[in-house]
N, C-alpha and C positions, 0 to 999 in steps of 0.2 A: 504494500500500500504506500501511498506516495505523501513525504509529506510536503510537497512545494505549498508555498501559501499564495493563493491568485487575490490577493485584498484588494486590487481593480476589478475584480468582481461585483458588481452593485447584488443585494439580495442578502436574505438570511441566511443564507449558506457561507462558511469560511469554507472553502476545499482545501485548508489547510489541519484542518482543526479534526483531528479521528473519533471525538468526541460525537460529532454529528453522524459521522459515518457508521459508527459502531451502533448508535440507535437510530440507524436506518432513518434519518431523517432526511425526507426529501425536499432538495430545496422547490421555490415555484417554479414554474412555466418559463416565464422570464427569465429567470436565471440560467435554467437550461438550456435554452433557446442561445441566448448569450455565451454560454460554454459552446454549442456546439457550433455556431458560430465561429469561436476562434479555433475550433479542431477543423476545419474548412478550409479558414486561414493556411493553419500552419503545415493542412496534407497538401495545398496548393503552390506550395513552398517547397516542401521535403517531397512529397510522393505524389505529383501529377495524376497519375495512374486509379488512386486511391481517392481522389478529390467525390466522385460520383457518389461511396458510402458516407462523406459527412453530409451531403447534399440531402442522402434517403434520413439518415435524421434528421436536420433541417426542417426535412418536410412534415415528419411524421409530428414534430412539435408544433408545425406552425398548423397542422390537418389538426391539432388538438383545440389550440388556441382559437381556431374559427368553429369547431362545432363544440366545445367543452366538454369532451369525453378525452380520457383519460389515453397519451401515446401509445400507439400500438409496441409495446413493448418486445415482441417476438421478432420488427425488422429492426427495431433499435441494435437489439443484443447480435443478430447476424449482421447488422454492419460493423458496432463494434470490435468484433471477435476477426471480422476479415480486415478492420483497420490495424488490432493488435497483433495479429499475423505478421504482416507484412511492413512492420515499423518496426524500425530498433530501437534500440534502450537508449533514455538518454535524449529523443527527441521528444521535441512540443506536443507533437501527432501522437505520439504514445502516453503523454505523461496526459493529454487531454481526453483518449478513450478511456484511459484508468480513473482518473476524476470523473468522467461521464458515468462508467462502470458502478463506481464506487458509490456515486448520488444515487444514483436508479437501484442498488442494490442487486443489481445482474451479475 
């Protein structure tokens, strides 16, 4: 588990903080939205190739935020799981799917 602290994070979520993670506190919408955002960013950066899975979360939060039911959690965790595949350690793009991982409780 990652302790980087993103305190440019607006929201009640510190993703630095294990406290929150360990009681599966999820941060809002917004906040997510916001992380996944800069995991978009930084696969756009490091792994071109990979940009398309921050995009399917992207989507699947902002498909929450217009009808207010709850992210379809089953493509989050497969885009996830193919972004932490194919990143190495030590990048933005990994330390962002593990912070994504870790809010969502996946």
């Amino acid at each position: 588990m990652s302790t980087y602290n993103f305190g440019h994070v607006s929201g009640p979520a510190d993703f630095g903080d294990h406290h929150h993670v360990q009681n599966h506190h999820t941060p809002d919408l917004a906040t997510l939205m916001q992380l996944a955002d800069r995991l978009t960013e930084a696969l756009q950066a490091e792994y071109p190739h990979l940009v398309r899975q921050g995009e399917i979360i992207q989507a699947q939060f902002e498909e929450s935020a217009e009808d207010g039911l709850p992210p379809n959690r089953g493509r989050i965790r497969s885009a996830l799981e193919a972004v932490a595949i194919g990143a190495a350690a030590g990048t933005g793009s990994l330390v962002f799917t593990q912070q994504l991982t870790n809010a969502l409780g996946l």
